[in-house]
C-alpha positions as CSV (number, residue, x, y, z in Angstrom):
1,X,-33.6,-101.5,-39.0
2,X,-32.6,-104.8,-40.1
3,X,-31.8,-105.0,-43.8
4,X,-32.2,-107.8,-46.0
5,X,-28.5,-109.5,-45.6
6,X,-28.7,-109.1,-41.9
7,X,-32.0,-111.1,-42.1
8,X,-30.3,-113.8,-44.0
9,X,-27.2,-114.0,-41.6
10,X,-29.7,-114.0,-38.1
11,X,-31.8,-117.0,-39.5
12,X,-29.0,-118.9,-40.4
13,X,-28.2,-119.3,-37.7
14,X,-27.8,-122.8,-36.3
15,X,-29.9,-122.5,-33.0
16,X,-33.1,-123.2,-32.9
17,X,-36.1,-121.2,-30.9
18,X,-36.8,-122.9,-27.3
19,X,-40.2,-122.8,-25.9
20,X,-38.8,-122.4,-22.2
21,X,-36.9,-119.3,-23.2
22,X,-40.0,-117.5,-24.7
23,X,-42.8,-118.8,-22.1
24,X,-40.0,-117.3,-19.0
25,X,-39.8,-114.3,-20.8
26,X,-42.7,-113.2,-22.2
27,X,-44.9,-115.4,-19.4
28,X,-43.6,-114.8,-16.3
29,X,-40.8,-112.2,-16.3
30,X,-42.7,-109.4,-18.2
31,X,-45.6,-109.6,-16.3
32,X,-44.2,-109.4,-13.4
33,X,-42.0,-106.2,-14.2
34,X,-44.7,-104.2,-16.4
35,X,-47.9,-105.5,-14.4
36,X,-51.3,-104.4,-15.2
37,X,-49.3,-102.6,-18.4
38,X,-48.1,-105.6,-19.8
39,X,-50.8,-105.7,-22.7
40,X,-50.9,-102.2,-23.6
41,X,-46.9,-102.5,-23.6
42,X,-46.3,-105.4,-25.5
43,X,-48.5,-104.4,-28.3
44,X,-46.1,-101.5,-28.8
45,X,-43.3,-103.7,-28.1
46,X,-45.1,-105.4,-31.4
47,X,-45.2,-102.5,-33.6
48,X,-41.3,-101.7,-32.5
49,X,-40.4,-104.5,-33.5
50,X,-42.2,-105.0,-36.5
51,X,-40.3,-101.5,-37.6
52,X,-37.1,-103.5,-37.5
53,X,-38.1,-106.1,-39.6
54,X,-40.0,-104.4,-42.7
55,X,-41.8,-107.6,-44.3
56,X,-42.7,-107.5,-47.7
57,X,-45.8,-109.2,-48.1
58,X,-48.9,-111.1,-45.6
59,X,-46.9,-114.3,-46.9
60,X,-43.3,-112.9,-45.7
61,X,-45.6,-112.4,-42.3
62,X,-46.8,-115.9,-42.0
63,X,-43.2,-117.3,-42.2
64,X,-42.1,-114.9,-39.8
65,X,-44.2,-116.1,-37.3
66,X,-42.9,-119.6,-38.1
67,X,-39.4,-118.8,-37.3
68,X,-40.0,-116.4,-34.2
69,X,-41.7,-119.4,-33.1
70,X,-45.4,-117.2,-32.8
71,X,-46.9,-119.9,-34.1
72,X,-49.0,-120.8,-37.5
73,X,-50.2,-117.6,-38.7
74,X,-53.2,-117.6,-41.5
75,X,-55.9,-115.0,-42.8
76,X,-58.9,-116.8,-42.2
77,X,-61.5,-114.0,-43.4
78,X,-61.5,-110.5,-45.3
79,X,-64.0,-108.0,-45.3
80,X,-63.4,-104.5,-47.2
81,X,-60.5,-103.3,-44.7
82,X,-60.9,-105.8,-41.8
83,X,-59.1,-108.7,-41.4
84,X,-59.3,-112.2,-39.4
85,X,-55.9,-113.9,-38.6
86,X,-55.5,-117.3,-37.2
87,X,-52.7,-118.0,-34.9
88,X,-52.4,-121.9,-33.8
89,X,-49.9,-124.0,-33.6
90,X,-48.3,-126.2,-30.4
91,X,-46.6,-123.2,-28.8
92,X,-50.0,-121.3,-29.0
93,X,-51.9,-124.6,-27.2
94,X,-48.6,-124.7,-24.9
95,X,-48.6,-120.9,-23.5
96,X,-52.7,-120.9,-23.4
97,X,-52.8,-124.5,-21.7
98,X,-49.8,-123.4,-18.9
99,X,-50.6,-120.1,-18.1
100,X,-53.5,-117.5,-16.7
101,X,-53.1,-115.5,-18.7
102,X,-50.9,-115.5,-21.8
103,X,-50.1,-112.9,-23.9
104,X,-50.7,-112.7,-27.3
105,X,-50.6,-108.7,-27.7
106,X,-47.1,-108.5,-29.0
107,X,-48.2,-110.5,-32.3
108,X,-51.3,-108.3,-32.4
109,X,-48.5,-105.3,-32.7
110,X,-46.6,-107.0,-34.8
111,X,-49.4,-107.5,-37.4
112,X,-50.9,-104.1,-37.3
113,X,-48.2,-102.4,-37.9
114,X,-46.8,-104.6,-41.1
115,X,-50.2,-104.6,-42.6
116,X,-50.1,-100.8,-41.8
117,X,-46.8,-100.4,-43.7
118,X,-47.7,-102.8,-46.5
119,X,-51.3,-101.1,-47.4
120,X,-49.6,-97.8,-46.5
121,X,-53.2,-96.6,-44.1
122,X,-53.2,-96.6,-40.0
123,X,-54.0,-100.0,-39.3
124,X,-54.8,-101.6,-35.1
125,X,-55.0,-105.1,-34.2
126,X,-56.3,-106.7,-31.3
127,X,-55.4,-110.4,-30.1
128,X,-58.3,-112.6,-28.5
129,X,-58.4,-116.5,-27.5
130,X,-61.1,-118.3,-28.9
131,X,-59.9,-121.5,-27.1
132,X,-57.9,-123.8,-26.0
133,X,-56.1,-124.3,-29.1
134,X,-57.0,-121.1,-30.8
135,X,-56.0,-116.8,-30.7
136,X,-58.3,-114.7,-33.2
137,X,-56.4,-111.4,-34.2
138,X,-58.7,-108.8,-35.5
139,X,-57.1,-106.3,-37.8
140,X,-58.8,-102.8,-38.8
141,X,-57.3,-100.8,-41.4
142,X,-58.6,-97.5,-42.2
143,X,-57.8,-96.5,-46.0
144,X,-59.3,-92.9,-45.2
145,X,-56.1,-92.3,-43.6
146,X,-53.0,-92.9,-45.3
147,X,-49.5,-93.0,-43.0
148,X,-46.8,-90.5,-44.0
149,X,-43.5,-92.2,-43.6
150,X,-40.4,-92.6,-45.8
151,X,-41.4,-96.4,-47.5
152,X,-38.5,-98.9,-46.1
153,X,-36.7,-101.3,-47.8
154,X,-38.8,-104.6,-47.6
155,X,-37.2,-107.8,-46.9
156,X,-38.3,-110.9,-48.6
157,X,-38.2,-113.6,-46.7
158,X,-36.3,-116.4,-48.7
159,X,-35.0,-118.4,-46.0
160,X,-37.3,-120.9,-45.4
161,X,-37.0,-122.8,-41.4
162,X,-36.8,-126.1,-43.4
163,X,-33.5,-125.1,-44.5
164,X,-32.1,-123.5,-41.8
165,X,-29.6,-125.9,-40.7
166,X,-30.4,-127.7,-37.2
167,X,-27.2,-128.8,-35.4
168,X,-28.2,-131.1,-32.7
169,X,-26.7,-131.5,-29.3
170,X,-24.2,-134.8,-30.1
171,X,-22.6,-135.8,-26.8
172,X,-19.0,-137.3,-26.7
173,X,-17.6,-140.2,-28.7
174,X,-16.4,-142.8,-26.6
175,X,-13.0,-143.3,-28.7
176,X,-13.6,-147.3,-27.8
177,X,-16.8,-147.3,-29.4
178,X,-15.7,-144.8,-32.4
179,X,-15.5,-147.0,-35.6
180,X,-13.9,-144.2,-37.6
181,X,-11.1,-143.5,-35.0
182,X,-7.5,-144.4,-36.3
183,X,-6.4,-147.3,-34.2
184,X,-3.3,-146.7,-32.8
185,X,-0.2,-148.7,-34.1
186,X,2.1,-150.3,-31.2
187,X,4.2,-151.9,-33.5
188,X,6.3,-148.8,-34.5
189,X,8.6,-147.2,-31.3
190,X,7.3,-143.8,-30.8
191,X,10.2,-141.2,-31.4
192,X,10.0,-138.5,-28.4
193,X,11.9,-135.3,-29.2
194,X,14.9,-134.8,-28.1
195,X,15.6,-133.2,-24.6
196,X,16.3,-129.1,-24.7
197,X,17.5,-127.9,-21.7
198,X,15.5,-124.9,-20.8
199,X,17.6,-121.7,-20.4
200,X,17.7,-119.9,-17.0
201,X,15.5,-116.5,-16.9
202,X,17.6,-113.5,-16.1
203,X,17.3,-112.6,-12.5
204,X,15.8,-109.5,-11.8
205,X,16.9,-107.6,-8.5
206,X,13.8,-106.9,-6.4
207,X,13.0,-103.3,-5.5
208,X,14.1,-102.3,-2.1
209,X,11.3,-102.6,0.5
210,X,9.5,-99.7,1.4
211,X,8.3,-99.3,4.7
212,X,4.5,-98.8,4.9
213,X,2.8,-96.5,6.8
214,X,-0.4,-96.9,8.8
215,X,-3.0,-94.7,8.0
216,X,-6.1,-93.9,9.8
217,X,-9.3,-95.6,8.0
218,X,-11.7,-96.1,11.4
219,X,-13.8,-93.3,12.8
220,X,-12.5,-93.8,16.0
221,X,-8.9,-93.1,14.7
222,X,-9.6,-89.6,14.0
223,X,-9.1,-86.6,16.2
224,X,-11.6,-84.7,18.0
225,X,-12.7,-81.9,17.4
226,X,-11.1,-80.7,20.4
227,X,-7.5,-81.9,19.3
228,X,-8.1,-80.3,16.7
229,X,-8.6,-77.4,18.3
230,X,-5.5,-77.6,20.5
231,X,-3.2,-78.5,17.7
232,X,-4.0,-74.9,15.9
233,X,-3.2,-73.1,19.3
């Protein structure tokens, strides 16, 4: 389970989310390995995974959807123990607009089971797109049936993906065009160390050669069966 320092230390880092990585993966290589299971799969994937990462609250969740690069995450509508999410966002328009099929069942997963350890009651999910631009996630909580589980420690998620620092790709300074490049001053002779000779290695006398003896590795090398049998006579 990831704690609250190792949360800190994985979103600092420096690299950001690509949308190529996550459309190949979760687009067109799972699909093709878990096939008509894929939805059933990644929804548990979801819950898994939401395990690992123990949010504290539905506003921890929204910012972790940010960061994962999910997509903007909202609670659109409440009633009694069912809840509407709202997942949009470009990567959400992006998956939906180039693929079939796209799935958003790992999110579903990953809501149900933080609302499920946040209200402490079973809790499903189910991920539907509206449209184009648009996936509903239903959520159904059940408070008739409270989990029994050890309560984790939550983490709060502090770290905003404003201030996570972005270190772009900067190609090569030319040193010609690089203003803040000492020039180089010809005026004064450059010293060169003086010459060392380098002292010879200590020879070291070679093992005598062996000679090497041919050994049998093709099938047609091997005896018969009937050489065999003459040699124990």
């Amino acid at each position: 389970m990831v704690t609250q320092s190792r949360y800190e230390q994985l979103a600092q880092n420096p690299q950001t989310t690509s949308y190529l990585t996550q459309a190949t993966l979760r687009d067109i290589l799972l699909p093709l390995i878990l096939g008509t299971e894929n939805d059933a799969i990644s929804y548990w994937a979801g819950k898994q995974l939401a395990l690992q990462f123990p949010l504290a609250s539905r506003e921890d969740l929204s910012r972790f959807f940010v960061q994962m690069n999910f997509g903007d995450l909202r609670l659109k509508k409440q009633k009694k123990e069912q809840f509407f999410f709202e997942l949009t966002g470009p990567v959400v328009v992006a998956r939906i607009a180039d693929f079939e099929t796209p799935d958003f069942q790992l999110e579903a997963g990953f809501i149900a089971q933080s609302m499920e350890q946040q209200l402490q009651h079973v809790t499903e999910a189910k991920a539907t797109i509206e449209n184009k631009k648009t996936v509903t996630i239903f959520v159904q909580t059940d408070s008739n049936a409270p989990i029994e589980s050890e309560p984790m420690a939550a983490i709060h998620l502090t770290t905003d993906l404003a201030q996570v620092a972005i270190v772009p790709n900067q190609p090569a300074t030319n040193p010609k065009n690089d203003q803040s490049a000492v020039p180089f001053d010809r005026s004064e002779p450059v010293q060169e160390p003086p010459f060392v000779p380098e002292a010879d290695e200590p020879k070291i006398p070679l093992p005598p050669e062996t000679t090497t003896h041919n050994t049998r590795t093709r099938v047609t090398d091997l005896p018969s069966r009937r050489e065999m049998h003459r040699k124990h006579k």
